[in-house]
C-alpha positions as CSV (number, residue, x, y, z in Angstrom):
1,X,-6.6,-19.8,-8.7
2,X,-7.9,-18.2,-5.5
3,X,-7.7,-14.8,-3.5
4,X,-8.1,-15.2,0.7
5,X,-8.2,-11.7,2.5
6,X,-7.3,-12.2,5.4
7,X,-7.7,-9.7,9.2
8,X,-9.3,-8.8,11.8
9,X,-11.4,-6.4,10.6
10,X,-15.4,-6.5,10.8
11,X,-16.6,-7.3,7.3
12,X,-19.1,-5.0,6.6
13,X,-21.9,-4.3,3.6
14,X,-18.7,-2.4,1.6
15,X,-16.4,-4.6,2.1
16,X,-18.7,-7.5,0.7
17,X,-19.3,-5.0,-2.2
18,X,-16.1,-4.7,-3.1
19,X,-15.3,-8.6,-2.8
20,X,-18.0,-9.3,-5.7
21,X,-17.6,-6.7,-7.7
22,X,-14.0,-7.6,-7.8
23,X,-14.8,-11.1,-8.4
24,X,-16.5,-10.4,-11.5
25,X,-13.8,-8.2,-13.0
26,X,-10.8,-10.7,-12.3
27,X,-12.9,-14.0,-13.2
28,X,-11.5,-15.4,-9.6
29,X,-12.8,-16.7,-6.9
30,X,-11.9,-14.2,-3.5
31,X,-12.9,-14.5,-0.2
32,X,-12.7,-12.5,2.9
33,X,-11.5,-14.5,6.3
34,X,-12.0,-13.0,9.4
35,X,-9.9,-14.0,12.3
36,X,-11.4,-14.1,16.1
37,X,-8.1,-12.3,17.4
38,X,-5.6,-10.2,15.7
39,X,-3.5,-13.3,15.5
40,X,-0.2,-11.3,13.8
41,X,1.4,-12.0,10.4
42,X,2.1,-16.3,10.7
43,X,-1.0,-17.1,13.2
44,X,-3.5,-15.6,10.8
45,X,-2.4,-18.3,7.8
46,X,-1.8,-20.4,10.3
47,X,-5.6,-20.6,11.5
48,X,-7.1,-20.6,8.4
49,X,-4.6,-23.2,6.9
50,X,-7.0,-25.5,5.9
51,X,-8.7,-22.9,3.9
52,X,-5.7,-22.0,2.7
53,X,-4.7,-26.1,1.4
54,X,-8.2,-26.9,-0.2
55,X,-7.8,-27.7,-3.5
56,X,-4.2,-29.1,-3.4
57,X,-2.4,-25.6,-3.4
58,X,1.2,-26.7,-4.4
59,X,1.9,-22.9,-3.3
60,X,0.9,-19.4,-2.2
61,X,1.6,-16.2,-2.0
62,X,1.3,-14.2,0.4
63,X,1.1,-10.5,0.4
64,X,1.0,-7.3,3.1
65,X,-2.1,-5.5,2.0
66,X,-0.1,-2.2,2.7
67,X,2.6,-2.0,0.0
68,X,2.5,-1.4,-3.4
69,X,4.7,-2.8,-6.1
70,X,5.1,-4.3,-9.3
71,X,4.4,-7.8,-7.6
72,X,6.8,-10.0,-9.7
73,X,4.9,-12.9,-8.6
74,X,5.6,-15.1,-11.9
75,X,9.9,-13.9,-11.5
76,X,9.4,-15.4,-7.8
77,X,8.0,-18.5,-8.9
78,X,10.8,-19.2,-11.7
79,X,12.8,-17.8,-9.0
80,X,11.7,-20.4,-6.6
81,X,11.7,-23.5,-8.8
82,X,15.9,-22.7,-9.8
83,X,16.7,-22.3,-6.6
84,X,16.7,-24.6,-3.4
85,X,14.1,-27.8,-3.5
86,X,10.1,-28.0,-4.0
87,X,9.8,-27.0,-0.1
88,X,12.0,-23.8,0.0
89,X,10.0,-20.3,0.8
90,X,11.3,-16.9,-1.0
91,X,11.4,-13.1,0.5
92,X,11.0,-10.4,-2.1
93,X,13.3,-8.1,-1.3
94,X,14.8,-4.4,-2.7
95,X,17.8,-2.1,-2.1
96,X,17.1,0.4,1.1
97,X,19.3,3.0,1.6
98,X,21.8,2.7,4.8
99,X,19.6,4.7,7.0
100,X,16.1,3.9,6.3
101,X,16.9,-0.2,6.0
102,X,16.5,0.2,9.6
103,X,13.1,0.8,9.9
104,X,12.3,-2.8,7.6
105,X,13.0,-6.5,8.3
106,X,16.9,-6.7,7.1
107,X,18.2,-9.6,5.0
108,X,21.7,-11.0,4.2
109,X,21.7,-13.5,2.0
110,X,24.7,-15.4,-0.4
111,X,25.6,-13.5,-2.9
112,X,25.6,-16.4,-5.1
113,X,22.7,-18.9,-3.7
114,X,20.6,-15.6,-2.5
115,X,20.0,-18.2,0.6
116,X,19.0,-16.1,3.4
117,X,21.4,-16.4,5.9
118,X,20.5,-13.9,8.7
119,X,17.5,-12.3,9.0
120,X,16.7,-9.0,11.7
121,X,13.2,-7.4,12.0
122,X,13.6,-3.4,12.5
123,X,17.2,-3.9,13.4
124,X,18.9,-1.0,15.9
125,X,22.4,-1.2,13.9
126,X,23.0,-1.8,10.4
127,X,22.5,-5.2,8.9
128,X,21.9,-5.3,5.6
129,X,20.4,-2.4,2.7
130,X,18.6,-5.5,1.3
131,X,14.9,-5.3,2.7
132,X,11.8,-7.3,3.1
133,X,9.0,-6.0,0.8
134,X,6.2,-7.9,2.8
135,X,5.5,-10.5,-0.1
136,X,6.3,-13.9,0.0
137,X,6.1,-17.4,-1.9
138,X,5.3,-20.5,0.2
139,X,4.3,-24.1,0.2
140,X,2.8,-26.1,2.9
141,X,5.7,-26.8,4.4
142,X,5.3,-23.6,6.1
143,X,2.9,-24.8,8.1
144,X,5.0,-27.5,9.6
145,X,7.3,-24.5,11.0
146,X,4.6,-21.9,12.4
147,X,3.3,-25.1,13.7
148,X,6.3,-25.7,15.8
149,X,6.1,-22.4,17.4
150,X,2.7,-22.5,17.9
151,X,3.4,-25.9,20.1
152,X,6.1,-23.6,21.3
153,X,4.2,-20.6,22.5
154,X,1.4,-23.3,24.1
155,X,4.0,-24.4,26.8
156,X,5.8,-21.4,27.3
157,X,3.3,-19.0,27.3
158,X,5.6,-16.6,28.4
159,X,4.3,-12.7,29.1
160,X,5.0,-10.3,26.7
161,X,6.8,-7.1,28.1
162,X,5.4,-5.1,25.0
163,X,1.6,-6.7,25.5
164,X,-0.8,-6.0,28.0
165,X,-0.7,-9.6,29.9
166,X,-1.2,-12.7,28.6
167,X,0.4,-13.6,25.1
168,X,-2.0,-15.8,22.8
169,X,-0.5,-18.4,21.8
170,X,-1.6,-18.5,18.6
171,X,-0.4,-14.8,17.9
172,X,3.4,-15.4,15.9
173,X,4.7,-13.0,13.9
174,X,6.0,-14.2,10.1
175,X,9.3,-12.1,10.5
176,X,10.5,-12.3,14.2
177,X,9.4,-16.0,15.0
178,X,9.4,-18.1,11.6
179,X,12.2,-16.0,8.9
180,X,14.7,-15.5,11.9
181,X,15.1,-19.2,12.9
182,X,14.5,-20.6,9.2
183,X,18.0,-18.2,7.9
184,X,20.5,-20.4,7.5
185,X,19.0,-23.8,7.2
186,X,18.7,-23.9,3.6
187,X,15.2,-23.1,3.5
188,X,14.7,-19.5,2.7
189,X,15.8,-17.1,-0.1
190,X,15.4,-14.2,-1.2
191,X,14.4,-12.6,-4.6
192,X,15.7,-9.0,-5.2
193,X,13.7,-6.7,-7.5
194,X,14.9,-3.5,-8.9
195,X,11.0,-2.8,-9.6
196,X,9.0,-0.4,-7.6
197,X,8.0,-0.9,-3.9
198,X,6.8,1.6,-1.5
199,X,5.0,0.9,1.5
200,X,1.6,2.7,2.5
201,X,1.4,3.8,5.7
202,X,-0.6,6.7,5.6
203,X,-3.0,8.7,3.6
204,X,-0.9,10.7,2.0
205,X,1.8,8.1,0.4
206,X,-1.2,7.2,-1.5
207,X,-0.5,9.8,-3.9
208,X,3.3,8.9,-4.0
209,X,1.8,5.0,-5.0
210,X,-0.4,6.3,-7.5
211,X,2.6,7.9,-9.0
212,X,4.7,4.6,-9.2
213,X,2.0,2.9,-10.8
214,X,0.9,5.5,-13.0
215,X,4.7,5.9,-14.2
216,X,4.8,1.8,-14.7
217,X,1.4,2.2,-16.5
218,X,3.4,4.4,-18.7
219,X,6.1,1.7,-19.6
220,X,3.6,-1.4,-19.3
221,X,-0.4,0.1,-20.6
222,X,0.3,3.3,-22.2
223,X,-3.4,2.7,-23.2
224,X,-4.6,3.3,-19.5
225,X,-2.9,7.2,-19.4
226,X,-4.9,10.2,-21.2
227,X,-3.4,11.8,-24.1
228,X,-3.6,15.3,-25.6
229,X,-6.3,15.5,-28.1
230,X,-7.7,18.2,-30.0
231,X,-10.6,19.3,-27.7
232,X,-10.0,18.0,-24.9
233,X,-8.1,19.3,-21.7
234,X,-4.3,19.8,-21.6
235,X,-2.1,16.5,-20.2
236,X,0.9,16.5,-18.7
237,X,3.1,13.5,-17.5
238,X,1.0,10.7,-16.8
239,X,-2.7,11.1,-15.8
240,X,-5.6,8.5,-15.7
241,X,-8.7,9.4,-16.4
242,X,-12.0,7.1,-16.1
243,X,-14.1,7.0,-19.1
244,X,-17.5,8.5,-17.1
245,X,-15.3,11.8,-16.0
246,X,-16.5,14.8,-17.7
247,X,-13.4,17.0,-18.2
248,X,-13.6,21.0,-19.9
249,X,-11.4,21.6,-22.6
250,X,-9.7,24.1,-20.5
251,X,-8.4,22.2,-17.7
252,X,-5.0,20.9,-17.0
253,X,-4.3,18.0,-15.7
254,X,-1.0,16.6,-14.4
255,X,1.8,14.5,-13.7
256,X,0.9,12.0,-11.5
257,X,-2.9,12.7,-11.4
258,X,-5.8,10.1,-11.0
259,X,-9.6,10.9,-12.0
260,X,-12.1,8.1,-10.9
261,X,-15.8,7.8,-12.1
262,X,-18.1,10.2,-12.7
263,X,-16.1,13.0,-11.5
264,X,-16.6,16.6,-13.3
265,X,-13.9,18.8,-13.7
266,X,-15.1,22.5,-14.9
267,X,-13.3,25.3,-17.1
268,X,-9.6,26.2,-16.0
269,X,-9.0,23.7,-13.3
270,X,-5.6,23.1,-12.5
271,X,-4.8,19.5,-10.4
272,X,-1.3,18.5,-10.1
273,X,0.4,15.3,-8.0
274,X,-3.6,14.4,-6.7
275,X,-5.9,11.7,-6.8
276,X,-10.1,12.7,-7.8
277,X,-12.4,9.8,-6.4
278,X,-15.8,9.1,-7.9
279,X,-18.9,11.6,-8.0
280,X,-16.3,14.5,-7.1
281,X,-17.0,17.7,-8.9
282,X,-14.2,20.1,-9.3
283,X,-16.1,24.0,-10.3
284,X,-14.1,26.5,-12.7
285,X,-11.0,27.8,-11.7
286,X,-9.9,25.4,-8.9
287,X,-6.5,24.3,-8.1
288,X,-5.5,21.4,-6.8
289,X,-2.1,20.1,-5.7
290,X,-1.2,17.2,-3.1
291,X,-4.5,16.4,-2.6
292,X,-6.8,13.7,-2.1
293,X,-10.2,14.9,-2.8
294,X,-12.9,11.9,-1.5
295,X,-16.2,10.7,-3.0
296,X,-18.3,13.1,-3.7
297,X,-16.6,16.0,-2.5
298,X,-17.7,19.5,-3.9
299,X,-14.6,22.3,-4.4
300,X,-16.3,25.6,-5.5
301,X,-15.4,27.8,-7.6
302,X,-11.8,29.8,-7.6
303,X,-10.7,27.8,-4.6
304,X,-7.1,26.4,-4.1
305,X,-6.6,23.3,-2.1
306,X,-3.1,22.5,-1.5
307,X,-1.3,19.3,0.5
308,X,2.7,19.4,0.8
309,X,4.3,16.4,-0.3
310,X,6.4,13.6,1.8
311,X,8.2,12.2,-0.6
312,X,11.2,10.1,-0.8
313,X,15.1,11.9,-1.4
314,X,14.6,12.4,-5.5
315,X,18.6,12.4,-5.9
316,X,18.6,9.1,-3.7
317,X,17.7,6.0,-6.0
318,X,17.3,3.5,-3.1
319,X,15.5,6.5,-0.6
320,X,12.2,5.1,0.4
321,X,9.2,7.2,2.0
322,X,9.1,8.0,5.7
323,X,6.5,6.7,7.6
324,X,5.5,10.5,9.1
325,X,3.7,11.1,12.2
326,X,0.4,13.3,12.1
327,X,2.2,14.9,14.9
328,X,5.8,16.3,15.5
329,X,6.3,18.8,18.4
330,X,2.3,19.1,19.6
331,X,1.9,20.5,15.8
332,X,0.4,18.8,12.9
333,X,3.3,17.9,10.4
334,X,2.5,19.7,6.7
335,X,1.2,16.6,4.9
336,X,-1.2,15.9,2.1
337,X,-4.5,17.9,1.9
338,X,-6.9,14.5,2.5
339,X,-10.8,15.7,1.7
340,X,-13.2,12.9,3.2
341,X,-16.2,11.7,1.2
342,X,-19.0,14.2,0.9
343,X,-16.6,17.7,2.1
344,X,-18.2,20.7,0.5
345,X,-15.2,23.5,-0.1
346,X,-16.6,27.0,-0.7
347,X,-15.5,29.4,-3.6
348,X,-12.6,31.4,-3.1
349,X,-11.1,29.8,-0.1
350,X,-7.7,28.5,0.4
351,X,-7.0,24.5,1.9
352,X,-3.2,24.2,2.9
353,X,-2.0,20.6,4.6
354,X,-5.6,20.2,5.8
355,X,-7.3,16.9,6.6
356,X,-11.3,17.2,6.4
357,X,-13.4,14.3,8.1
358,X,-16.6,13.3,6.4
359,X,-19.9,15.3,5.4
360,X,-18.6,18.4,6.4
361,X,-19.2,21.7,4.8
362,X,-16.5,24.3,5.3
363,X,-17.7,28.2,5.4
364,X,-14.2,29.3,5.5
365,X,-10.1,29.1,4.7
366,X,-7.9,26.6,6.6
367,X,-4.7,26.2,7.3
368,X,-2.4,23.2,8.9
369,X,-5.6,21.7,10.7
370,X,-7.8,18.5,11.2
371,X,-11.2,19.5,10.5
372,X,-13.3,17.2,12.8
């Protein structure tokens, strides 16, 4: 019925943009709640619970804005009503493998029920290979519980070792303050998908998200994906194309490859694994692999820009991507080749694992650098 975005973040002309242009696409009301104080994961609902409750919600969802899935939303609400009573709160969760279920909130549940029984945020042993995917079904009777840790944090006020002084009170964390003491009472469950999920934690797994949706695209909208047509450039795999891109006959495009609006791709350009954003133009002979090219970006003529990929262990069906540092040894770790908005690349130079900043216009080949 309703879309809150929720954060601390300054709203900003863009932003606002964005909200009503999406609001006319979707036919929904959305609107963008700004909190006073990064208040965590539970205190932001938690202040704007009103907001959230007008209207006589009977539920909600609530989602991390950085993962990407197939959101089974309508599985999680049938989910929801079999299991546990008209109050009970479910966890989407997947399959991790052994080592990387570390680094995500770990859940053990009944294998028959799927109650959650024990739940560990970024555990230092193993738990469980079944993970929290950061989206979740609740009804009020959430509130009642961050609302007893809220009274909680008031009178203890305790400082935080990991915080720079005083801990808000109103700051409480979904995972380590309201799932940990809810497992086991009968309240919480959890809903296990064998769907996509990936979170985004950086630039570059952008392009490994565009890939999971393009390849569900494939399975769920094969309308959305470009085909090959007489006259027109050479596809391979799955590639979207927006209906204002101008693309020569002689390119080829693909797998895994997104073209946004208005972008122009010239005579024997080659882009593999990359996402195009609007008003880029692509000149003859280009190659592009790994790459996110931004708004408006110019690539001249001949020039190869190249990322390398972090993806997850192909031969692993459970592997999920690393969240890499920019960093590793004083050295900036090979990633994907990010172009900012408005980058001018000359003819006839090479890009490798490169990240350009905004408006600038490069006279030369780079290689392994941020470009400031």
């Amino acid at each position: 019925k309703e879309i809150l975005l929720m954060g601390f973040y300054q709203p900003n002309e863009p932003l606002s943009r964005f909200l009503a242009s999406a609001q006319q696409e979707f036919k929904i009301p959305i609107r963008y709640l700004q909190e006073y104080a990064a208040l965590g994961t539970g205190g932001g609902i938690y202040h704007f619970r009103d907001q959230i409750l007008s209207g006589g919600a009977e539920a909600f969802f609530v989602l991390n804005a950085d993962v990407c899935s197939e959101f089974p939303l309508q599985e999680m609400l049938e989910f929801q009503q079999q299991h546990g009573d008209a109050h009970s709160f479910v966890i989407l969760g997947t399959t991790a493998n052994r080592t990387q279920a570390l680094n995500y909130g770990c859940i053990v549940a009944n294998t028959d029920t799927q109650e959650v029984q024990h739940y560990v945020e970024k555990p230092s042993t193993f738990v469980s290979e079944i993970i929290n995917c950061g989206i979740y079904l609740f009804t009020p009777a959430i509130f009642q519980h961050i609302g007893e840790v809220f009274q909680r944090n008031q009178q203890e006020l305790v400082l935080e070792e990991s915080s720079n002084g005083w801990q808000r009170a109103e700051v409480i964390r979904l995972e380590q303050d309201i799932f940990t003491a809810l497992a086991g009472s009968g309240k919480l469950y959890v809903y296990k998908t064998d769907g996509f999920w990936s979170q985004i934690k950086s630039a570059g797994s952008a392009i490994y998200a565009s890939r999971l949706y393009l390849n569900q695209y494939s399975k769920s909208h094969p309308e959305r994906l470009a085909q090959n047509k007489p006259g027109g450039p050479v596809i391979r795999g799955n590639v979207y194309i927006h209906p204002t891109a101008t693309i020569d006959s002689t390119a080829v495009l693909g797998p895994n490859v997104s073209i946004g609006e208005g972008v122009t791709v010239g005579a024997g350009v080659r882009v593999r694994e990359s996402i195009v954003l609007h008003g880029a133009s692509l000149h003859d002979h280009t190659c592009v692999l790994n790459t996110i090219v931004g708004w408006d970006s110019t690539i001249g003529r001949w020039a190869r820009v190249e990322g390398t990929p972090s993806d997850p262990n192909p031969n692993d069906p459970y592997a999920k991507i690393d969240s890499e540092t920019l960093f590793r040894d004083g050295r900036l770790t090979p990633s994907i080749t990010i172009l900012g908005c408005s980058v001018t690349i000359p003819a006839e130079v090479v890009i490798l694992n490169s990240i350009v900043l905004p408006h600038k216009e490069l006279s030369r080949s780079y290689k392994n650098q941020i470009i400031l």
